[in-house]
C-alpha positions as CSV (number, residue, x, y, z in Angstrom):
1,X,0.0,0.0,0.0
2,X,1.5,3.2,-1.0
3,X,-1.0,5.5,0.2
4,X,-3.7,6.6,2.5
5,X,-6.2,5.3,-0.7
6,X,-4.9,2.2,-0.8
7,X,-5.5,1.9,3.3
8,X,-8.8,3.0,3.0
9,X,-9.4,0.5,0.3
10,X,-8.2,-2.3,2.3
11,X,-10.2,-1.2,5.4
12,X,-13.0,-1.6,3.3
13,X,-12.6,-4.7,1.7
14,X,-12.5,-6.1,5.2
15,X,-15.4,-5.0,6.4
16,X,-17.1,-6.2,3.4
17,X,-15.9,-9.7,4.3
18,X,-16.3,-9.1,8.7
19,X,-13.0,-9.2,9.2
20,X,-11.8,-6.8,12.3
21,X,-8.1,-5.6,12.4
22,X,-6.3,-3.9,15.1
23,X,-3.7,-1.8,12.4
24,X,-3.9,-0.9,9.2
25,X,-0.8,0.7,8.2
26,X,1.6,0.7,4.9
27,X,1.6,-2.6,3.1
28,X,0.9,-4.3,6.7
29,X,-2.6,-5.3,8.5
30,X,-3.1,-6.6,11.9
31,X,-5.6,-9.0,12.4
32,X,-8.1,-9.6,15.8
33,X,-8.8,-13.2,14.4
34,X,-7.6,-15.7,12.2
35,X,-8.7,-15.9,8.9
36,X,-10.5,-18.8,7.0
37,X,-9.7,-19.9,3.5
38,X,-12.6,-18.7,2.4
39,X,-12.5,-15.5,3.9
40,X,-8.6,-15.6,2.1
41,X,-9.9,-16.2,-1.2
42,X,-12.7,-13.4,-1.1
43,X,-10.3,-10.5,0.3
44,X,-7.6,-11.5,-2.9
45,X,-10.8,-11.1,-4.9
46,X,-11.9,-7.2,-3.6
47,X,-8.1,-6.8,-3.3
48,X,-8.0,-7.3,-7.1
49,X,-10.6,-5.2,-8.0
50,X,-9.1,-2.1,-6.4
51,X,-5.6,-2.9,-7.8
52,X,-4.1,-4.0,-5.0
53,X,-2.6,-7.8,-4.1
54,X,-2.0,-9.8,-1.0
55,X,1.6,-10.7,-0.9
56,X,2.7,-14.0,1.1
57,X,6.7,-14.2,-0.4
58,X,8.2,-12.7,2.9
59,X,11.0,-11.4,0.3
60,X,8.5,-9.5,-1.8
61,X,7.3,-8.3,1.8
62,X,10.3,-7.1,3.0
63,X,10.6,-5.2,-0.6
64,X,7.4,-3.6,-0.2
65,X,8.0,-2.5,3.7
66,X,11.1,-0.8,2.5
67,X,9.5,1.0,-0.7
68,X,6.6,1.6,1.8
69,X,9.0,3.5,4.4
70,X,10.6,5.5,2.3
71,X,7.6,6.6,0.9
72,X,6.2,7.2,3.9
73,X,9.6,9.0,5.0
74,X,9.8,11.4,1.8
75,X,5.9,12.2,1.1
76,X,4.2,12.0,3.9
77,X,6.5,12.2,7.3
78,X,6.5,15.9,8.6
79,X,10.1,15.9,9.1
80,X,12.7,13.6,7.6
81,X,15.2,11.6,9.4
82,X,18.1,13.1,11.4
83,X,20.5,9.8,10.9
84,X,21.3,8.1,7.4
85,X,18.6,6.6,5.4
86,X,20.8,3.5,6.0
87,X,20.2,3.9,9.6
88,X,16.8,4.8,9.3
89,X,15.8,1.7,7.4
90,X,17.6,-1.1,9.5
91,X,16.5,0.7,12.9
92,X,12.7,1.0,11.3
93,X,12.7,-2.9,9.3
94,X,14.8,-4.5,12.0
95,X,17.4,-5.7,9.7
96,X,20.7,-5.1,8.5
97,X,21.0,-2.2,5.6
98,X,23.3,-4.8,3.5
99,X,21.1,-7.0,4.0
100,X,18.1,-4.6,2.7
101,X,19.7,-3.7,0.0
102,X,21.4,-6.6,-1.3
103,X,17.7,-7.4,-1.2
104,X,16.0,-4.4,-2.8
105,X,18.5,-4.5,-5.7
106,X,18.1,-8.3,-6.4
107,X,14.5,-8.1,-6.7
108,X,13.2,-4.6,-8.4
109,X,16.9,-4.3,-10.4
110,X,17.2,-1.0,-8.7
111,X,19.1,0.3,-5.6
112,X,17.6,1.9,-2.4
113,X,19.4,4.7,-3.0
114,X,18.1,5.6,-6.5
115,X,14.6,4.7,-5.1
116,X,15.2,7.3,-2.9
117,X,16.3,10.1,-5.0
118,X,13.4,9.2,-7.3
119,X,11.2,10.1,-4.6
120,X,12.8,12.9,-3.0
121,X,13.2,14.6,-6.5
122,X,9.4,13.8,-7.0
123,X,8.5,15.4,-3.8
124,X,10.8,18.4,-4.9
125,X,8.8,18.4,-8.0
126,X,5.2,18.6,-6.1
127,X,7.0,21.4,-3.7
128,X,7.6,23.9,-6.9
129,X,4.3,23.2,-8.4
130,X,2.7,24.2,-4.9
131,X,5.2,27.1,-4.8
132,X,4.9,27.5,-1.3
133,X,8.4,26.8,0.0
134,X,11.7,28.6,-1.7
135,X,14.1,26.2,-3.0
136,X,16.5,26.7,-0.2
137,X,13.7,26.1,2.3
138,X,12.6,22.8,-0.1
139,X,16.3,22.0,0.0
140,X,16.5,22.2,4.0
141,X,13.3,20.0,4.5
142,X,14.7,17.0,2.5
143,X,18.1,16.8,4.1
144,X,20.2,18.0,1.1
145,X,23.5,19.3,2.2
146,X,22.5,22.6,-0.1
147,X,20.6,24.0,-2.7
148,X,23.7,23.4,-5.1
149,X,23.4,19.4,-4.5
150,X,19.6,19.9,-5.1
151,X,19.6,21.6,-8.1
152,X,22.4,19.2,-9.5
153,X,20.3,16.2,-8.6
154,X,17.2,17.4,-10.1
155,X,18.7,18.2,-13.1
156,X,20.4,15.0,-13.3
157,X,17.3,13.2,-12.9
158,X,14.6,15.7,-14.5
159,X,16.8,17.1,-17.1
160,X,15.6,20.9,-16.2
161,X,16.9,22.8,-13.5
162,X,14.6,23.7,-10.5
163,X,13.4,26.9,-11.7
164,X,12.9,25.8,-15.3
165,X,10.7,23.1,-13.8
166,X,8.7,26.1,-12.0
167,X,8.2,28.1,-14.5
168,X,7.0,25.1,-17.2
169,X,3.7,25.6,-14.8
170,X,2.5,22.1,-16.0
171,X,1.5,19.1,-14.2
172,X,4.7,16.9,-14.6
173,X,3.9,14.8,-11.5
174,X,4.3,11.4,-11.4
175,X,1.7,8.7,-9.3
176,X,3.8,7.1,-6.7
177,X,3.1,4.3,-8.0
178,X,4.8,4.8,-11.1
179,X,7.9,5.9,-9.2
């Protein structure tokens, strides 16, 4: 689950079938009782419908919690982290960040760190089109070490520069789940 939506979907698909739950949070739900084959086969089903899957490969899981932190960390956390990312991710997964990311890489081809930029330049991206913060205080809120590494790492990825991308004035954002 990648967003508020998607728990709101899942919330309701479990109603639909009776099924209480203590937590619903990103990509993880918290049951109050077990549930029955049937019941199994019937939440897939809604789960389908709304786009969503239920995932049982604890790899694919562990994949999905990380990709679910960080973009919970990046879009929708007030402040971001004060230690590493690295630090962040083994302290809030319980596991070593090797281990993560040897992980990560072998399964979506990518690396945690690129999966991060992605989403902190796409955050950058929803910032200017709000134009509400300046780029310094855009640059201060997602832990770059300036505006200089900002602007270099927007453009790397974007192929504009910051204020290019501001003034294009167009919708360029991409769904999260695109990322």
């Amino acid at each position: 689950m990648v967003s508020n939506r998607c728990k709101m979907a899942v919330e309701a698909e479990l109603n639909k079938i009776g099924l209480h739950h203590f937590v619903i949070e990103l990509g993880k739900v918290e049951m109050q009782e077990e549930i029955t084959p049937e019941q199994l086969v019937r939440l897939k089903a809604g789960l389908s419908l709304s786009g969503l899957e239920l995932m049982s490969d604890q790899r694919a899981i562990l994949v999905e919690s990380i990709k679910n932190t960080i973009i919970q960390m990046i879009h929708y956390d007030s402040e971001q982290p004060k230690v590493k990312y690295s630090v962040f991710l083994s302290e809030t997964l319980k596991h070593n960040y090797t281990y993560l990311s040897n992980l990560f890489s072998s399964e979506t081809g990518n690396t945690i760190e690129h999966y991060i930029i992605i989403h902190k330049i796409e955050r950058v991206k929803e910032l200017l089109f709000y134009d509400e913060l300046s780029l310094t205080q855009i640059s201060y809120m997602l832990n770059y070490s300036s505006v200089a590494h900002l602007s270099n790492q927007f453009k790397k990825v974007t192929g504009l520069t910051p204020s290019s991308f501001k003034h294009l004035k167009t919708n360029n954002l991409n769904s999260l789940n695109d990322l």
